[in-house]
Backbone as CSV, one residue per row, in Angstrom:
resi,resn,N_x,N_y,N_z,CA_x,CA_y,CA_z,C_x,C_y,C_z
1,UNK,62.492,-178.097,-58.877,62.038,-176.949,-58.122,62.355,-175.697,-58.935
2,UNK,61.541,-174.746,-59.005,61.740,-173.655,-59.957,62.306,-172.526,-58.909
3,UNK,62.748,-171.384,-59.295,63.487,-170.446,-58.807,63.034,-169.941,-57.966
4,UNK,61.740,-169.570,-58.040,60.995,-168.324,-56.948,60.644,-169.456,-56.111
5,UNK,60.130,-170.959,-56.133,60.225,-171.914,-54.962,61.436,-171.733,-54.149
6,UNK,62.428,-172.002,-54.890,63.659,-171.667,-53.999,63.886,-170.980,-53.262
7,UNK,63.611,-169.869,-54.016,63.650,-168.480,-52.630,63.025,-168.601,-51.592
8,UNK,61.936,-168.923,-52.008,60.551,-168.856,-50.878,60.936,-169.950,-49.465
9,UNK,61.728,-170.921,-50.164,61.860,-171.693,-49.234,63.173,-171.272,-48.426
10,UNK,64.454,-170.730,-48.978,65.518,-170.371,-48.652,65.413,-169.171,-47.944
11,UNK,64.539,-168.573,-48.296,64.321,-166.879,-47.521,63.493,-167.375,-46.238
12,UNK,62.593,-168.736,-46.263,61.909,-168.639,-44.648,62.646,-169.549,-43.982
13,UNK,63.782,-170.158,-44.643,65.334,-171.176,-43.696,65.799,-170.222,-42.987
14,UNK,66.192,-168.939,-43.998,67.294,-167.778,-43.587,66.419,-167.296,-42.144
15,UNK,65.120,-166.960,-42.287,64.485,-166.322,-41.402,64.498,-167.040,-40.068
16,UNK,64.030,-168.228,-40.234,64.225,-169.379,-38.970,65.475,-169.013,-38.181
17,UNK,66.343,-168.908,-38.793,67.927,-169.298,-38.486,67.779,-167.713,-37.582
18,UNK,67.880,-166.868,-38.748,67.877,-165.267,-38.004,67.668,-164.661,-36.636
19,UNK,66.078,-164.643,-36.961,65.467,-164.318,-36.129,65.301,-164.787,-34.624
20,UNK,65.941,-165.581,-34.213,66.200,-165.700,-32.840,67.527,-164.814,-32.250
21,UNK,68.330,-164.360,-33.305,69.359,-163.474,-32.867,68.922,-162.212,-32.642
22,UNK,69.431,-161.301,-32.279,69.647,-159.977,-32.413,70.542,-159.030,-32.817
23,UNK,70.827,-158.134,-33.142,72.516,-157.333,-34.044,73.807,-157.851,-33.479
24,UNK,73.494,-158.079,-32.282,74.994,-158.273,-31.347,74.855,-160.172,-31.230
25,UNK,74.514,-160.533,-31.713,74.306,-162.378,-32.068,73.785,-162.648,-30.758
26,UNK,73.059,-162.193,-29.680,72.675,-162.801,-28.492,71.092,-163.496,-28.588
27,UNK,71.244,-164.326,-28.238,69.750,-164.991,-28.524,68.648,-163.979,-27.683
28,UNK,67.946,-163.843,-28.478,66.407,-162.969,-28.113,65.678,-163.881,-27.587
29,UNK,64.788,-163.354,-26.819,63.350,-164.354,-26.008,62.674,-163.634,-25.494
30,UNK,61.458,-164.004,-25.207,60.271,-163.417,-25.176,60.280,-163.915,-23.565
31,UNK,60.094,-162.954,-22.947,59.232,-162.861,-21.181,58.765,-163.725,-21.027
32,UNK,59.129,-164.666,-20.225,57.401,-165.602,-19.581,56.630,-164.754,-19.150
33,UNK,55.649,-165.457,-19.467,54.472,-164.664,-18.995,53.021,-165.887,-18.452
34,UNK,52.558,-165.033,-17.444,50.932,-166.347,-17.127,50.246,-165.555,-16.194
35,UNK,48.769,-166.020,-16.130,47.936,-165.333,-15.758,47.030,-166.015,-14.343
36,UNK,47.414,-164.967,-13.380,46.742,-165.773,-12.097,45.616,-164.910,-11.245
37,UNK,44.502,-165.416,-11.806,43.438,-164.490,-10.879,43.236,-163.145,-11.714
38,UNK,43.448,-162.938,-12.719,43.079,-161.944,-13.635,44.314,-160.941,-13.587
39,UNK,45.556,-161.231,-12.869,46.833,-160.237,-12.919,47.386,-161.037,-13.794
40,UNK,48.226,-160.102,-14.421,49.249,-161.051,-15.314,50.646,-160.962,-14.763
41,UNK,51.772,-161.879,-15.057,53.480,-161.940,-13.945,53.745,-161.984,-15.295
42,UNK,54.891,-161.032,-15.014,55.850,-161.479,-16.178,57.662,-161.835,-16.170
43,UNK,58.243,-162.745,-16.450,59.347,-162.679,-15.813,60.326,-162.320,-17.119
44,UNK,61.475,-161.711,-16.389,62.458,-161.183,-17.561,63.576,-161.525,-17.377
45,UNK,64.814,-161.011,-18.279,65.935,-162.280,-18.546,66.817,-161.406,-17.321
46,UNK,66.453,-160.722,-16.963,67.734,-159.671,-15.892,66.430,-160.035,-14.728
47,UNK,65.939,-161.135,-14.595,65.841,-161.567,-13.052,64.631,-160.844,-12.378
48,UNK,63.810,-160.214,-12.589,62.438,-159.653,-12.629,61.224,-160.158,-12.826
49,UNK,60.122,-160.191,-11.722,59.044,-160.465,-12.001,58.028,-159.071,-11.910
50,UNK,57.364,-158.929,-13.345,56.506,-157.748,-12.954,55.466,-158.003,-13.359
51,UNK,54.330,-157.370,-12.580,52.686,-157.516,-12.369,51.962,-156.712,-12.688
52,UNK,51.047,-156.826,-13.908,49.881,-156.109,-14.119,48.291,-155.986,-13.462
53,UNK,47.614,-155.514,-13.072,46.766,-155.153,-13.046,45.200,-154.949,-14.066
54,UNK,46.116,-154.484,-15.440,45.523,-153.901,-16.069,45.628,-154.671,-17.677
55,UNK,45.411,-155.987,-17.512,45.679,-156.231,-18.932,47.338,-156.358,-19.762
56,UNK,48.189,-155.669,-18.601,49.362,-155.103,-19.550,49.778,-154.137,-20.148
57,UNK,48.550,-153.271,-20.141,49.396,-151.488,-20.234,50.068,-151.226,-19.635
58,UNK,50.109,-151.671,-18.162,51.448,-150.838,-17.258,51.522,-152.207,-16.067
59,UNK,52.895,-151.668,-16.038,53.592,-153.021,-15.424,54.202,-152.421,-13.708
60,UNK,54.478,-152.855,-13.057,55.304,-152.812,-11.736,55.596,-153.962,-11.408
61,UNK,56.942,-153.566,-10.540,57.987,-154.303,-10.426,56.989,-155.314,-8.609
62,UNK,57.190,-156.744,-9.110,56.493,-157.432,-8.153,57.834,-158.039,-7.023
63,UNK,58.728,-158.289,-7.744,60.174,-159.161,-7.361,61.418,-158.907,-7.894
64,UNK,62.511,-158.094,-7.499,63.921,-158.435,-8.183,64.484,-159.670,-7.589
65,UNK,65.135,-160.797,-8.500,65.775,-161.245,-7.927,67.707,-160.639,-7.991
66,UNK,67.752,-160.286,-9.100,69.119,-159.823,-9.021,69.310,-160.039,-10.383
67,UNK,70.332,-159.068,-11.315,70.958,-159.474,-12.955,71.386,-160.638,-13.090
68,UNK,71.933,-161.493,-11.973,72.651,-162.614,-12.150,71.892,-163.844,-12.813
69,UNK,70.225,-163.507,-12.189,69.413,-164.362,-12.665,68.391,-163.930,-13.774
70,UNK,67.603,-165.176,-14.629,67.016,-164.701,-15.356,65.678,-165.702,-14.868
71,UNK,64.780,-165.355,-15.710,63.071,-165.949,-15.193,63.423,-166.640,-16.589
72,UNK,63.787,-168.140,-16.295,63.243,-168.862,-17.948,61.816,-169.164,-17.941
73,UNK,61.127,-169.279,-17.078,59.434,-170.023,-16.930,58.675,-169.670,-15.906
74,UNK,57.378,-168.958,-16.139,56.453,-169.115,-15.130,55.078,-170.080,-15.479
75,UNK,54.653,-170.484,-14.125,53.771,-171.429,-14.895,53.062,-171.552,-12.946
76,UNK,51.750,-172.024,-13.792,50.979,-172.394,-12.018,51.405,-173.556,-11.578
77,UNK,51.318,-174.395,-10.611,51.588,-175.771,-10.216,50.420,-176.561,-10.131
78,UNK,50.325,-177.764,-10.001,49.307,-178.625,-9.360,47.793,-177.519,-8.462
79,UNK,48.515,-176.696,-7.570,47.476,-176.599,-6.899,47.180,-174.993,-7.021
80,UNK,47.210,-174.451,-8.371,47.249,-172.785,-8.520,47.655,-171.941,-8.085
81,UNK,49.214,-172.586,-7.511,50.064,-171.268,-7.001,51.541,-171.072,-8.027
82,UNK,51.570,-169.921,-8.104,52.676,-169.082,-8.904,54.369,-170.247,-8.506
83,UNK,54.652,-170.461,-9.839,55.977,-171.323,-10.003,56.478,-170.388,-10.984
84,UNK,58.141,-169.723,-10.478,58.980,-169.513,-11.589,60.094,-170.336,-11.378
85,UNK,61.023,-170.313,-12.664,61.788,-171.385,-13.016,63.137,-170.230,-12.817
86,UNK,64.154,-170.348,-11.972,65.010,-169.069,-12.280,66.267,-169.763,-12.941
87,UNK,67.173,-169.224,-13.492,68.210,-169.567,-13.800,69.448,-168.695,-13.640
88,UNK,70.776,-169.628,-13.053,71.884,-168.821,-12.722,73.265,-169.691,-12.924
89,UNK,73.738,-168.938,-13.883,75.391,-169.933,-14.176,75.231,-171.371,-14.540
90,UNK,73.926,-171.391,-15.151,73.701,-172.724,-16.308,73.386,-173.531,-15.553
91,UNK,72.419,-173.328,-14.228,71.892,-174.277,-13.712,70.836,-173.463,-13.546
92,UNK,69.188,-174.301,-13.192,68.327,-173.954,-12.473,67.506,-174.657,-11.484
93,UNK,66.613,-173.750,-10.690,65.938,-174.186,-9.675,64.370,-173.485,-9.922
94,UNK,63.539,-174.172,-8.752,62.065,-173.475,-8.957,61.933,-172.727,-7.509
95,UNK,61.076,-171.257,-7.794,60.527,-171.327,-6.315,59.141,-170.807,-6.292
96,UNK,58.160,-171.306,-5.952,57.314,-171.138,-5.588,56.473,-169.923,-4.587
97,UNK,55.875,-168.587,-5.099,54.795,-167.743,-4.719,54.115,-168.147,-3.145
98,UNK,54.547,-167.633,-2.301,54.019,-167.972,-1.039,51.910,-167.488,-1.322
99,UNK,51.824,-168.001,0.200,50.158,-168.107,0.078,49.797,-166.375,0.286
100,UNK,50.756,-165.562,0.948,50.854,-163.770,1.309,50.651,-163.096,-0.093
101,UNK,50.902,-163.572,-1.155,51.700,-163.036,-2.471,53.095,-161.910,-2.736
102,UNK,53.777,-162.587,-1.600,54.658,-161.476,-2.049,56.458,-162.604,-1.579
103,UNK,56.192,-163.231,-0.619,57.353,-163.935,-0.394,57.378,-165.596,-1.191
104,UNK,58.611,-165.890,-1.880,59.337,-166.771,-2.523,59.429,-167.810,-1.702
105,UNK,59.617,-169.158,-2.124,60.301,-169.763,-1.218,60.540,-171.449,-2.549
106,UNK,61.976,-171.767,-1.761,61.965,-172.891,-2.809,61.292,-174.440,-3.008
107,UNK,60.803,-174.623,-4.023,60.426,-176.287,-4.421,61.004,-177.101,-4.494
């Protein structure tokens, strides 16, 4: 293997490894996100689901659940209703988007 192979390969190991951190070593992640009926949900790691309208230029707040929790997954179910995945103190549960769109309830 010649030198600049090396790098090339060692500089996109380093990057792999990296880039899931952030300055303070906490793992970074990206929002769930999914699209129901042309709104988009997005869930965030401080326990938030927020709803667009518009593509995603501007967001509002649809659901707090609280800092304690975070949104690891949204996703539709079997029968096209809103499933997030929440997580709290290294366990999780699902709850399921009532038929109103605005009340939770668990799966």
């Amino acid at each position: 293997m010649y030198r600049r192979d090396f790098l090339k390969v060692s500089g996109l190991l380093s990057a792999a490894v990296l880039l899931p951190f952030n300055s303070l070593g906490k793992a970074v992640s990206l929002p769930a996100e999914v699209e129901v009926q042309g709104r988009l949900f997005r869930g965030t790691s401080d326990g938030r689901i927020l709803i667009s309208d518009d593509a995603g230029r501007t967001w509002q707040m649809h659901t707090n659940f609280g800092s304690d929790f975070s949104i690891a997954h949204l996703g539709l179910n079997f029968w096209g209703q809103l499933e997030a995945q929440l997580a709290f103190a290294g366990r999780s549960f699902d709850v399921a988007l009532g038929r109103n769109g605005k009340a939770w309830k668990a799966v």
